[in-house]
Short mmCIF file of the C-alpha atoms (twelve columns), coordinates in Angstrom:
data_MODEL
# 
_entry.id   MODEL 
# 
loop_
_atom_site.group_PDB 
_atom_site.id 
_atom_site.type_symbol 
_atom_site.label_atom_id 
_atom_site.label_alt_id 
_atom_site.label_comp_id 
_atom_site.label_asym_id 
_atom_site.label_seq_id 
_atom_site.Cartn_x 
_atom_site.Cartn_y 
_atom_site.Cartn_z 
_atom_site.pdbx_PDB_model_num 
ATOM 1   C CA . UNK A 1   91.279  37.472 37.214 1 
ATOM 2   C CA . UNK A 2   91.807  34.040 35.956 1 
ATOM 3   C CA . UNK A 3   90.632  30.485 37.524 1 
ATOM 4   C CA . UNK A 4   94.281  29.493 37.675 1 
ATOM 5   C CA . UNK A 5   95.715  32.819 38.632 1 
ATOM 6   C CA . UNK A 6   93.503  32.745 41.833 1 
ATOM 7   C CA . UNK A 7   94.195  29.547 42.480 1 
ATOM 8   C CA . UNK A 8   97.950  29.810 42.367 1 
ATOM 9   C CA . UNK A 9   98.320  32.963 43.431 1 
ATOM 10  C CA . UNK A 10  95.866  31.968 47.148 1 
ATOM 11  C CA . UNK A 11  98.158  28.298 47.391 1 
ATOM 12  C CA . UNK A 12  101.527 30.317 47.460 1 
ATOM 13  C CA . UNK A 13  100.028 32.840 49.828 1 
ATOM 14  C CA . UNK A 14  98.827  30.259 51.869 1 
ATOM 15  C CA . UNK A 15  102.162 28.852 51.925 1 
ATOM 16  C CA . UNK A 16  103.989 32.073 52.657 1 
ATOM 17  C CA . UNK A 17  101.541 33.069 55.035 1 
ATOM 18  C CA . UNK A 18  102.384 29.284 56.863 1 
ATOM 19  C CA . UNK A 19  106.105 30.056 56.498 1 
ATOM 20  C CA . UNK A 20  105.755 33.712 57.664 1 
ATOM 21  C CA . UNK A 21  107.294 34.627 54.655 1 
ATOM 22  C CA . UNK A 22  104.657 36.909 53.020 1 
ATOM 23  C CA . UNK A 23  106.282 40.086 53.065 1 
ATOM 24  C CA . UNK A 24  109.147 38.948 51.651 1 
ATOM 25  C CA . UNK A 25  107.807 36.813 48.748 1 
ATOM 26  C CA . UNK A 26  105.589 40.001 48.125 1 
ATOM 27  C CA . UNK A 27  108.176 42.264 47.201 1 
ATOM 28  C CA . UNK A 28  109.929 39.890 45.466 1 
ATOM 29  C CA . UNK A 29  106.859 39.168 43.326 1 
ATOM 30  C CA . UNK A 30  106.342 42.540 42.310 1 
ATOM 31  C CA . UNK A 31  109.892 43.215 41.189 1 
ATOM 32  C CA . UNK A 32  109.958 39.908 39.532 1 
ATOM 33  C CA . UNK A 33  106.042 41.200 37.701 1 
ATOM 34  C CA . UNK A 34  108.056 44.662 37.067 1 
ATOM 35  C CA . UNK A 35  111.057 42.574 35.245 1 
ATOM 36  C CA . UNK A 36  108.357 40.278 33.318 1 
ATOM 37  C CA . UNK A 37  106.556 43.611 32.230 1 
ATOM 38  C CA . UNK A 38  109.851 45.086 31.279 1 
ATOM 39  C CA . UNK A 39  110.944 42.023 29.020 1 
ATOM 40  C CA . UNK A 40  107.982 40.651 27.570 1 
ATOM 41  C CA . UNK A 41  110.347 39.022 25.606 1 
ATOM 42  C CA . UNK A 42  111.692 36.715 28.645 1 
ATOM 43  C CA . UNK A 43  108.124 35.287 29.152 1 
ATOM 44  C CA . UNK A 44  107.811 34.284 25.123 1 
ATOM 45  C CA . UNK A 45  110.959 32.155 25.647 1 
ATOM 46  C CA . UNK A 46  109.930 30.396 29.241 1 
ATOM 47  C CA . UNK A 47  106.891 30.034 27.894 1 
ATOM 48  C CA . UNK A 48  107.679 28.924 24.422 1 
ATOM 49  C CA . UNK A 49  107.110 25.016 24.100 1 
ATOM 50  C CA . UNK A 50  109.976 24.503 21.368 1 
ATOM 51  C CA . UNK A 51  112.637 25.064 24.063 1 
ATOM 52  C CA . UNK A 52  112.930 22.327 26.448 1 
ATOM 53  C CA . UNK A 53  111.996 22.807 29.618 1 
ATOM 54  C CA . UNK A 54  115.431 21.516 31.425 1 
ATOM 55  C CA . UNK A 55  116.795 24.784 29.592 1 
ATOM 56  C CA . UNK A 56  114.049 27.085 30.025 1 
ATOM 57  C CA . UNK A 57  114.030 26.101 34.024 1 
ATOM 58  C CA . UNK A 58  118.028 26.728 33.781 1 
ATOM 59  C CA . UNK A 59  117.316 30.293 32.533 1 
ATOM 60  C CA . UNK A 60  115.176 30.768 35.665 1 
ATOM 61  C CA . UNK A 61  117.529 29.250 37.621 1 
ATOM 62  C CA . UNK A 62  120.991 31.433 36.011 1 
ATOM 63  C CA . UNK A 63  118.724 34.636 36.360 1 
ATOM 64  C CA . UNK A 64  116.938 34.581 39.701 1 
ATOM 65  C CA . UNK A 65  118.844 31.962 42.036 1 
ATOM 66  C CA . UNK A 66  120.208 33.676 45.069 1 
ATOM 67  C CA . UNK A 67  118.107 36.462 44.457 1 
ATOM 68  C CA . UNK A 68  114.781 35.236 45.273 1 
ATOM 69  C CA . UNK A 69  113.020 33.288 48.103 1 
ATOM 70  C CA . UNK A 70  113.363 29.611 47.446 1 
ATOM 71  C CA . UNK A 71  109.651 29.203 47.660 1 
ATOM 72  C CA . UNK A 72  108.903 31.986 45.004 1 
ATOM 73  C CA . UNK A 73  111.902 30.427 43.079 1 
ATOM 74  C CA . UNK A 74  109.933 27.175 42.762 1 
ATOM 75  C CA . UNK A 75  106.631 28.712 42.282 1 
ATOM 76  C CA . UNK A 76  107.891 30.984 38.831 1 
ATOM 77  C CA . UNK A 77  109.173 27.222 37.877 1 
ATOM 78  C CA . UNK A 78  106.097 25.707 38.373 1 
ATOM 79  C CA . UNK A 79  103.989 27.792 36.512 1 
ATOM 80  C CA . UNK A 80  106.657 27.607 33.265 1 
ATOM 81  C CA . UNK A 81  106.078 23.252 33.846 1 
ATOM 82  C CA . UNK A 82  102.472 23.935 33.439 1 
ATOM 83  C CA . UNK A 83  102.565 25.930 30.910 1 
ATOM 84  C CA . UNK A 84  100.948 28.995 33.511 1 
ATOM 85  C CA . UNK A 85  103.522 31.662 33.171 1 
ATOM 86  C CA . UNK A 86  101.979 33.896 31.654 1 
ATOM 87  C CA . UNK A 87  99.441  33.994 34.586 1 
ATOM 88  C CA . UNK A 88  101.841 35.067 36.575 1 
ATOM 89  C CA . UNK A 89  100.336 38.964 37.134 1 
ATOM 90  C CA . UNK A 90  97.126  37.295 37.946 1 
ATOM 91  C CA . UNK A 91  98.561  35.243 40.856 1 
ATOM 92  C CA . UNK A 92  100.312 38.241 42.410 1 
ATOM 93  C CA . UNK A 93  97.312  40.320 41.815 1 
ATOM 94  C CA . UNK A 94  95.548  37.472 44.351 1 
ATOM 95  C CA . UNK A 95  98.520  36.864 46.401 1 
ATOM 96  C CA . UNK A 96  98.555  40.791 46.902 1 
ATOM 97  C CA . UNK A 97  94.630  40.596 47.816 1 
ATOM 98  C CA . UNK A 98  95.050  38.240 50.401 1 
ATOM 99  C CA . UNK A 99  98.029  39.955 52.048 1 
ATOM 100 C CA . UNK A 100 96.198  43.569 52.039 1 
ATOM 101 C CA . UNK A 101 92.925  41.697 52.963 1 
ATOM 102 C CA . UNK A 102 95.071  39.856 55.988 1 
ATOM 103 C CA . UNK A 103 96.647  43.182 56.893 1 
ATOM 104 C CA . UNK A 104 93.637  45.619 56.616 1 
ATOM 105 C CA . UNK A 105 95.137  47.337 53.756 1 
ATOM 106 C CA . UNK A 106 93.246  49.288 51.289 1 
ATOM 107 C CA . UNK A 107 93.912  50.221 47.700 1 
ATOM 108 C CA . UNK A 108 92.711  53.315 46.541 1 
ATOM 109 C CA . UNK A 109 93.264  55.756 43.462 1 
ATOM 110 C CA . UNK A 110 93.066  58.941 43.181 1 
ATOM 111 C CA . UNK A 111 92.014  61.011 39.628 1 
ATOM 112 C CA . UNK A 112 92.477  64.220 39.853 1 
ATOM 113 C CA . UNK A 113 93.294  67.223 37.096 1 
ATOM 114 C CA . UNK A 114 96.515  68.352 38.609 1 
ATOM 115 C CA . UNK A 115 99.600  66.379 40.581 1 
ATOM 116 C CA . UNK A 116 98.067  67.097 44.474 1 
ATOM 117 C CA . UNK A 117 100.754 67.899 46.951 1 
ATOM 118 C CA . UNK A 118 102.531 65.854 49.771 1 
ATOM 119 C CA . UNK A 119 99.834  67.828 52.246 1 
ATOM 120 C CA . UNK A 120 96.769  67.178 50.259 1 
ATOM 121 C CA . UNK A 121 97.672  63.324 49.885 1 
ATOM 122 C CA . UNK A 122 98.497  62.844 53.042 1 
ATOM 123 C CA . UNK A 123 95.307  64.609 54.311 1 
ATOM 124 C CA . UNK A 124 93.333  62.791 51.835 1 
ATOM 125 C CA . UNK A 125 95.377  59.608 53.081 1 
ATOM 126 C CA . UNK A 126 94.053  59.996 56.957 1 
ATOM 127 C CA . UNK A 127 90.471  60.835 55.593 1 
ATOM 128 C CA . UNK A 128 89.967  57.418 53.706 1 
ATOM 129 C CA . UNK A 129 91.647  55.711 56.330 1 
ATOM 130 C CA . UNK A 130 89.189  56.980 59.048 1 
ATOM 131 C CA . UNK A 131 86.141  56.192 56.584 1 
ATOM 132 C CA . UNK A 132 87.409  52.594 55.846 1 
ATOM 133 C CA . UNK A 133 88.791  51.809 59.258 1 
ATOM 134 C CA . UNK A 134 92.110  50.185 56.681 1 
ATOM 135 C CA . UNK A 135 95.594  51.570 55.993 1 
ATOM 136 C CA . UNK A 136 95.122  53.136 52.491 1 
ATOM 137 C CA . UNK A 137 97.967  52.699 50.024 1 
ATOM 138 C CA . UNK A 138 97.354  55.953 47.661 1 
ATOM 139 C CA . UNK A 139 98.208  55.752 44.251 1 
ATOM 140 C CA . UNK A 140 97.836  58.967 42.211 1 
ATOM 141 C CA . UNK A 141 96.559  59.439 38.526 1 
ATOM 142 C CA . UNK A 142 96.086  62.843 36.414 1 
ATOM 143 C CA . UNK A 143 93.518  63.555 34.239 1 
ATOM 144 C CA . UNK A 144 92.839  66.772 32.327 1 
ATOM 145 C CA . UNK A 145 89.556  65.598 31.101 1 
ATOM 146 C CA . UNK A 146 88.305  65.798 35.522 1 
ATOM 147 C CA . UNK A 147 88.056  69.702 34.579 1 
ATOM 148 C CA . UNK A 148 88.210  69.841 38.362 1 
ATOM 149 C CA . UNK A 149 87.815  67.814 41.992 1 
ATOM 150 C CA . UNK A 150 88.987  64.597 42.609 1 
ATOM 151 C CA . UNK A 151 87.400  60.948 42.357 1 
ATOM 152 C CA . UNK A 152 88.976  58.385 44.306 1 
ATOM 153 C CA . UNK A 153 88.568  54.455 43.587 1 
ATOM 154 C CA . UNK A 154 88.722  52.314 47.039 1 
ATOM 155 C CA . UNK A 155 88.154  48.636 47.194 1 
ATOM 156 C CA . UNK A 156 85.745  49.005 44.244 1 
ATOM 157 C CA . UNK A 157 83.547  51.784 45.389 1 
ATOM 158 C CA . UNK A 158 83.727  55.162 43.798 1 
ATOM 159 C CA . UNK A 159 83.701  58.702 45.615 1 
ATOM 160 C CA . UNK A 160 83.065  61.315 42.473 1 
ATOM 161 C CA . UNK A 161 83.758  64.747 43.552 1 
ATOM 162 C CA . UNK A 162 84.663  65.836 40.185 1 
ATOM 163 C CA . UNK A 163 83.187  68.910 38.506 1 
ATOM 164 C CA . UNK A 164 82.643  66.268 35.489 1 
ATOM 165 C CA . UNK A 165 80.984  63.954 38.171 1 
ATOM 166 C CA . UNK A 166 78.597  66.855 39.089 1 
ATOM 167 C CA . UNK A 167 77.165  67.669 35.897 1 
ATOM 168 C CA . UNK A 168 76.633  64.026 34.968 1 
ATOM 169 C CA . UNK A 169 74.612  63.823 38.104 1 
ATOM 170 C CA . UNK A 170 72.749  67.393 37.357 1 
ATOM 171 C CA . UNK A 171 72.336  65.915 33.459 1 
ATOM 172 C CA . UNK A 172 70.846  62.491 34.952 1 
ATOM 173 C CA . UNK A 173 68.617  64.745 37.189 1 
ATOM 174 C CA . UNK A 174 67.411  67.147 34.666 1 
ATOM 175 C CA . UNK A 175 66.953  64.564 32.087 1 
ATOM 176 C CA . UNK A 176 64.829  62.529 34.733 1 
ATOM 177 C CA . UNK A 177 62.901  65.041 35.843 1 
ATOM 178 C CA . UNK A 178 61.856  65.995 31.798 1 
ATOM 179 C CA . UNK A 179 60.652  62.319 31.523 1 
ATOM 180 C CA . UNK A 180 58.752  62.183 34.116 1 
# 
């Protein structure tokens, strides 16, 4: 994450949080970060320094006014003044820290070879959430390459049960045990 990403992202949550506003300005970042990654275009232009800022702030104002929190509204039109928009995915990367952190959410990703069923992800749900004491927000990724298992990814620590996982380890341990 960047310096100024951080930084913006924590003063709006701060604000939002003040305001009691930070679910709302939380969904409305992400579908504003979903438009921005659909039209990377639309960022080049508010962020291009030959336009004039009166008419790049207009565009902002024509395309999101009455749609978004006034707060958030202001925020996107700070960052294009300081020439930050293109930060933007940082700062609701930290915004969306702070709320989870706040709320006692957890992240966590799941790798496995095959899609896993509504029962297994669910189950696998209310096993993480008893081990991290948080509400786990499951996203799910396939990967042929796992051969088999799963490996799940929560708040930065890694729980290999992969068959891939397993021979690494057996490798490591055979090739230790050959040095020694």
């Amino acid at each position: 994450m960047t310096k100024a990403g951080d930084l913006y992202g924590q003063s709006l949550y701060d604000l939002a949080l003040s305001e009691n506003l930070t679910d709302d300005i939380l969904s409305q970042m992400e579908s504003v970060k979903q438009i921005f990654k659909e039209n990377p275009d639309y960022i080049t232009l508010l962020s291009e320094p030959s336009v004039p800022k009166k008419e790049r702030l207009k565009l902002v104002d024509e395309a999101f006014d009455g749609q978004l929190q006034p707060y958030l509204l202001s925020f996107i039109k700070i960052l294009i003044e300081r020439g930050l928009l293109r930060q933007y995915s940082a700062c609701t990367r930290r915004f969306k820290e702070s709320y989870n952190k706040d709320h006692g959410i957890a992240e966590a990703t799941v790798t496995s070879a095959i899609t896993l069923d509504d029962s297994q992800l669910t189950a696998l749900k209310n096993k993480l959430e008893k081990i991290s004491g948080k509400k786990i927000l499951l996203t799910q990724k396939t990967d042929e390459t796992v051969l088999g298992g799963i490996r799940v990814e929560v708040e930065g620590k890694l729980y290999d049960g992969t068959v891939q996982g397993r021979l690494d380890e057996l490798r490591k341990r055979v090739d230790e045990t050959v040095l020694s």
